[in-house]
N, C-alpha and C positions, 0 to 999 in steps of 0.2 A: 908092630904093624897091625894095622887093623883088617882085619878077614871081611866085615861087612861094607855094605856101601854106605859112606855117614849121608843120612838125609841133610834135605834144607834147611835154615832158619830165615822167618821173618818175623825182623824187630823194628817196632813200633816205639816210636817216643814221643808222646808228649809235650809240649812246651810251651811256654808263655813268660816272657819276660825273665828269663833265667841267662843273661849272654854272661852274664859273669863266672858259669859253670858251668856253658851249653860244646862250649869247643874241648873240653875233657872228655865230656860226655862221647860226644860225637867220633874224638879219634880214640876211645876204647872201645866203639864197635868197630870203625875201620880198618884198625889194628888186627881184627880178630883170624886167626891162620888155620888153614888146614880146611875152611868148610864153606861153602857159597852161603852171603847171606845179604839179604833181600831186607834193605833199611828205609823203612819208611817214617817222613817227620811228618807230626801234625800239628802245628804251629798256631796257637791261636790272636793269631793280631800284633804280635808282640811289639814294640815301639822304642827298643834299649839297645837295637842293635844284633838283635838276635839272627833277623832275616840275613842280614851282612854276612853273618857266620856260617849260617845256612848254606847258602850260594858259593860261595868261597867251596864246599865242598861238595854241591850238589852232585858231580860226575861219580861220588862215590855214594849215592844217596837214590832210590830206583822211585820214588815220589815223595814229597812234597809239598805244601799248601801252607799261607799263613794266611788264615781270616778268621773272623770271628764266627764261635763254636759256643755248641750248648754245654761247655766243661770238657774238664779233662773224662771222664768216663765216657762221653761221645764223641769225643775227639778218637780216645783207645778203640771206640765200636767200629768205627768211620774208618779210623788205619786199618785195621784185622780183619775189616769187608773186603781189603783191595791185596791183603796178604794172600801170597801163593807158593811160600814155602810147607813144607812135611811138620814143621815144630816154629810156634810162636810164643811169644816172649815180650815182654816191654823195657823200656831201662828211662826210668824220667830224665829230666833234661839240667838235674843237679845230680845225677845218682853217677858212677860207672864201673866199668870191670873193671877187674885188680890185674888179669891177665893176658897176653894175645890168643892162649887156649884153653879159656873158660869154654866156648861154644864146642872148639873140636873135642875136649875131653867130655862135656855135654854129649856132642851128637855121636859119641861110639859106645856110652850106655844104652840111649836109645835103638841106636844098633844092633847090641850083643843083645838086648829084651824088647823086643816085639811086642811084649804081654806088656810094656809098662808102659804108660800115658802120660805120667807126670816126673820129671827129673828135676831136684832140688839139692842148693849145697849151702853153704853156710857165706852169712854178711856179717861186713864191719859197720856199725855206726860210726860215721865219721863228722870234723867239727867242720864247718865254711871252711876253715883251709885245711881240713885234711888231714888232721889231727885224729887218729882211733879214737874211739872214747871205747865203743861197747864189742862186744862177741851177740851174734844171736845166731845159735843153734840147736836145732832140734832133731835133737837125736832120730825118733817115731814117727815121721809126718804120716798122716792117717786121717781117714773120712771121721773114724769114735774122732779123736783129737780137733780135728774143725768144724764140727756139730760145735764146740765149748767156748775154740780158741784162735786166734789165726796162728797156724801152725806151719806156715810156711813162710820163709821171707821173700817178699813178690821180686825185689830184682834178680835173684838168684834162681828162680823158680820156671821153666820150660813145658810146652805140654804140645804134644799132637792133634795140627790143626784140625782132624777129625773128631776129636771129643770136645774141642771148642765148637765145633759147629753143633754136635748133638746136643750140647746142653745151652744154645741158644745166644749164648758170646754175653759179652761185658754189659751189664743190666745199667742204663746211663742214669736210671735213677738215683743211684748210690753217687753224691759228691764227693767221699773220700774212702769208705772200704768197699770199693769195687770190686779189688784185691779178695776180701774176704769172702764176697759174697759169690765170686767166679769158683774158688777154691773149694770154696762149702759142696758146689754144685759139681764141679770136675772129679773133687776127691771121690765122688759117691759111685761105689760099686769098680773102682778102677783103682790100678796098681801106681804106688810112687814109689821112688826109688833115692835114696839120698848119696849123692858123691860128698862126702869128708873133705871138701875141700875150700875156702875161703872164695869166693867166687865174683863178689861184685861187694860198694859200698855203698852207703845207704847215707847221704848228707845230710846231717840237722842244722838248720841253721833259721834265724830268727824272720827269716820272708818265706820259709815254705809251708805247706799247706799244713805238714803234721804240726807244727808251732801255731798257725794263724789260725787255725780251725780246728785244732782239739777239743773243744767242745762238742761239734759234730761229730768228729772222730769218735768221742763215747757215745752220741747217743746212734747214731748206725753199727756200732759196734756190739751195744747191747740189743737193738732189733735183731740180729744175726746170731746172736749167742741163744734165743731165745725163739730163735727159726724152729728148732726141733723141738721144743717144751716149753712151759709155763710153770708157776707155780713155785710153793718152796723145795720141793723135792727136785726141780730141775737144777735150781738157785745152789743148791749143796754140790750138783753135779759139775754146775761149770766154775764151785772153787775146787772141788776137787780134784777136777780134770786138768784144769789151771796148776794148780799144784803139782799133778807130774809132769807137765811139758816141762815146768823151772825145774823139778829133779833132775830129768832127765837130759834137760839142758847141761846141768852140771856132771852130770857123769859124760857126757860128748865132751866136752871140755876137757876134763880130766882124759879121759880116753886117748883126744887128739893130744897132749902132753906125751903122756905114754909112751905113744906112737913115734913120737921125737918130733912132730908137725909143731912148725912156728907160728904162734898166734901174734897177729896185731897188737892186743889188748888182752888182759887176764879178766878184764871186769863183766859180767857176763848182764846182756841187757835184760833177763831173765828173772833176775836176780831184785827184788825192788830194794835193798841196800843199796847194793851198787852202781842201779839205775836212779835214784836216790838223790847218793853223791855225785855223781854227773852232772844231773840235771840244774842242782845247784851250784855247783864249782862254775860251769858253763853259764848258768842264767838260759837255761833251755825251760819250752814248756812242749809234753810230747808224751 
């Protein structure tokens, strides 16, 4: 039983021509038990059927809109302006939770620590149907760690709609690591807190953005690594630093084993073997 009052959530999704993934998506937040939460879709234009989907659930849905949008990063700004829960969060419109109490076991660490802003647990890479491929966990999520690296996985990842506000919300100039570049700024000077637990899944699949825009994905990615430094002495820090996230990825791993906790997948997305072989087994680009 929980001693404190569990706050809010407001989750923001994304979407655009995803109906093929959009009604998983949508009934792993409705599902969600034990905590009020405040779902808001931002729909941009979509033409596949999406809007049907939508509507079909709207009474469980607190807004809404499909038109056209300057991207998904201002689609995220535009949802999170109208959010009015205590902890917001996104989950896209191919991604979703694995459980009905990912959010309640979420909002009762937010609870039991006051001091901490940011709450993070571990995701599965999964195939279009839903196949595991990868583990991505990170043991240390840290402000030193995403100065280098994105060190936290965005669908898994919660924060206190008060230090979204301070730090200015989702920069829509970023097309694909908005994620990265929210986190870089959130991490800084504020506490995270990581739950051990499998939390939500992360779809790869040949129409979404991390597959059609990987290329962007690197070079926003290397702008953002190189937020904090320049030079070749920075250039050392972020393999280095890089380097322990995947250590320490593998000791989390190992760990949750230990522990007797069941993984999806042993192959750790961390790992560039065994993100590797995936990629090619799959015909994935990411």
């Amino acid at each position: 039983m929980y001693t404190h009052a569990l706050p809010t959530f407001s989750i923001v999704t994304p979407s655009y021509n995803q109906a093929a993934f959009l009604e998983q998506t949508l009934e792993s937040i409705h599902n969600q038990r034990g905590v009020n939460v405040e779902h808001i879709v931002m729909d941009g234009g979509s033409t596949d059927g999406s809007v049907e989907i939508i509507t079909a659930r709207e009474k469980q849905i607190a807004y809404w809109q499909s038109a056209s949008d300057g991207g998904q990063a201002q689609a995220l700004r535009d949802g999170f302006a109208r959010a009015t829960g205590d902890i917001l969060g996104w989950l896209n419109s191919d991604d979703y939770y694995l459980s009905p109490t990912v959010l309640q076991e979420t909002a009762a660490v937010f609870a039991q620590h006051p001091d901490v802003d940011i709450v993070t647990s571990d995701v599965v890479l999964v195939s279009e149907t839903g196949e595991p491929l990868l583990m991505d966990m990170v043991l240390r999520p840290d402000h030193f760690r995403m100065r280098y690296c994105m060190a936290m996985p965005q669908q898994s990842t919660f924060w206190r709609r008060s230090a979204y506000e301070a730090v200015g919300g989702i920069n829509p100039a970023f097309a694909h690591c908005m994620d990265f570049d929210l986190f870089q700024r959130l991490s800084e000077g504020r506490s995270i807190k990581r739950i051990p637990m499998v939390a939500a899944a992360f779809r790869i699949h040949q129409s979404g953005k991390t597959t059609v825009q990987a290329d962007v994905q690197l070079n926003e990615a290397g702008q953002l690594q190189h937020r904090y430094g320049q030079g070749v002495g920075h250039w050392f820090a972020i393999k280095a630093v890089t380097m322990l996230v995947r250590l320490e990825s593998t000791v989390a791993e190992i760990g949750a084993l230990l522990s007797g906790r069941s993984l999806p997948t042993l192959f750790n997305a961390r790992l560039e073997p065994m993100r590797g072989y995936i990629k090619r087994k799959h015909h994935l680009v990411f």
